[in-house]
N, C-alpha and C positions, 0 to 999 in steps of 0.2 A: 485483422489484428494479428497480434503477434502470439509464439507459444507461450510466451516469457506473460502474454496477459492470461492467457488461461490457465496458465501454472499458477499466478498472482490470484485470479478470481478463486479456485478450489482452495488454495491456502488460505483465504478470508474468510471463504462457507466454513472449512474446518476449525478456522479458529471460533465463528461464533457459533455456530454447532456444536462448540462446549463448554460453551461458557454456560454455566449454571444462574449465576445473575441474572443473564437478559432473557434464558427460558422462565426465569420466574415472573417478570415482567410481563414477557410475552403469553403466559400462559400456556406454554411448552415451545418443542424446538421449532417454532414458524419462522425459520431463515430458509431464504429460497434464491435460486439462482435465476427464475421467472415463476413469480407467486401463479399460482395455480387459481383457474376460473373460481370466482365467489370464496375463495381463503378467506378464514377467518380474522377478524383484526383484535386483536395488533400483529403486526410481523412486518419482519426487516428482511426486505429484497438487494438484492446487487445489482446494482444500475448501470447506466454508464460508462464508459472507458475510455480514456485519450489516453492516447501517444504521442510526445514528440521526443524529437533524436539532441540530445541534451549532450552530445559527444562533445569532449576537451581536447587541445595539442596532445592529451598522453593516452589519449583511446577512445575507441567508441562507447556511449550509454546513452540508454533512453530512461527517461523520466515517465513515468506511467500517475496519471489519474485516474479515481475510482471513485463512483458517488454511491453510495448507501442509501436507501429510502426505508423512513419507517412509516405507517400509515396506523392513523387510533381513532376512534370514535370516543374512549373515556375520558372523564377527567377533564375537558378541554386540552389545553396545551401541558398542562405539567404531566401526561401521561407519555407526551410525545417525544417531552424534553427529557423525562426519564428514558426512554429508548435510546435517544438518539446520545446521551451521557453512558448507560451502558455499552453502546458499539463503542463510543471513543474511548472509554477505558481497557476495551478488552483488544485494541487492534492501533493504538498510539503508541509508535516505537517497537510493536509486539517483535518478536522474534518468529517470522513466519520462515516456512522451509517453502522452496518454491525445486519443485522436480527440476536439475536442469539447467537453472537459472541461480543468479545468485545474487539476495535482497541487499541494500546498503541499506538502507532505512524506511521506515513506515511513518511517514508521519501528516499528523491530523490537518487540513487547510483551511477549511471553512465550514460550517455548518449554517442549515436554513430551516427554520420552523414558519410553516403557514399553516391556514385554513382553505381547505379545496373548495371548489366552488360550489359542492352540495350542501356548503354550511355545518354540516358535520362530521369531517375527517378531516384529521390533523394531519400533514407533512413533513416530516423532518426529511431532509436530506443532508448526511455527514458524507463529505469531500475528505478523501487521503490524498496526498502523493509520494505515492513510492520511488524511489531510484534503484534502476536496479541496470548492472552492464548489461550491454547489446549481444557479448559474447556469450554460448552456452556453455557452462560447464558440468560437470559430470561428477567432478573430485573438486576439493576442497582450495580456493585461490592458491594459500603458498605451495601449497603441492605441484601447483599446475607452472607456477612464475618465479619460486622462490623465491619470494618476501611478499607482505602483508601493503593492501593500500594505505596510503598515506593520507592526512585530511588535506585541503586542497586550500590555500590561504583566500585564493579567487571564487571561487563559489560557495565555501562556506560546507561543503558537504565534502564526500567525499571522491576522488577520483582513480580510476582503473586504466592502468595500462598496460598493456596484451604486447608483452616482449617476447620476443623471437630468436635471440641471443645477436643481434647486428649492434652496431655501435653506438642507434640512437639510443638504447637499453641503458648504457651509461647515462648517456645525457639525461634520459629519462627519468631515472633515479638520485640522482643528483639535483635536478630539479623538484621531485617531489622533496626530496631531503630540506633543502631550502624553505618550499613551503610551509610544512613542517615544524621549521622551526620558527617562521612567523606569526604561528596562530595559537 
């Protein structure tokens, strides 16, 4: 995997790591980046991870997915579905800082509530997909580019282009300008 995931994963622990809400639920802070042998339930683990390389004509980005698991025994399911409603409010759209890296958006994909096959634990698993550029940064986008990305009429999110001061940098900008003004 990438740094840009593990920068992502520690900004998720940390943001639900504070949330007060889901420690109430949860019975304290049982978020875990690999729940620990016999962890008590309920608790919300960080699953999962995909990558792929989500790069446009105006730069590279990767799109990161990240799945959430919450595991319950109480309540049947509406304990689970309250878990898995606390993670999506505290981490949909959130403003995470990622060391490094620099987040476009958090936002929620899908979520799934079952029954495990011991008949008494619940599964929720809440699905994000982050977008976030390929490139590292260190300082702040316009610091680094001089101006701010623009939304992207074609994909609907946003788009980063890593100009270098050569000629395509017009075109480049002129083109997001465009877009821009389409949407």
């Amino acid at each position: 995997m990438t740094s840009a995931n593990a920068a992502l994963r520690a900004a998720v622990h940390d943001a639900l790591a504070a949330d007060s809400g889901l420690h109430a639920l949860l019975g304290g802070k049982r978020v875990y980046d690999e729940p620990p042998r016999g962890a008590l339930l309920p608790y919300v683990s960080i699953g999962e991870a995909r990558v792929t390389d989500s790069s446009v004509d105006e730069g590279p980005t990767q799109e990161h997915q990240i799945t959430l698991h919450a595991r319950s025994r109480q309540g049947g399911q509406s304990e689970a579905h309250a878990i898995a409603g606390a993670v999506l409010q505290a981490l949909d759209d959130a403003p995470l800082t990622l060391t490094a890296h620099r987040l476009v958006n958090f936002r929620f994909a899908v979520a799934d509530i079952r029954r495990e096959s011991d008949g008494r634990t619940y599964h929720a698993q809440v699905r994000f997909r982050p977008w976030a550029p390929f490139i590292d940064y260190s300082t702040d986008f316009p610091a680094i580019f001089g101006f701010s990305p623009a939304p992207s009429a074609r994909c609907g999110r946003f788009s980063f282009v890593a100009c270098t001061g050569n000629s395509s940098c017009a075109a480049s900008r002129a083109s997001r300008a465009r877009s821009a003004d389409r949407v």
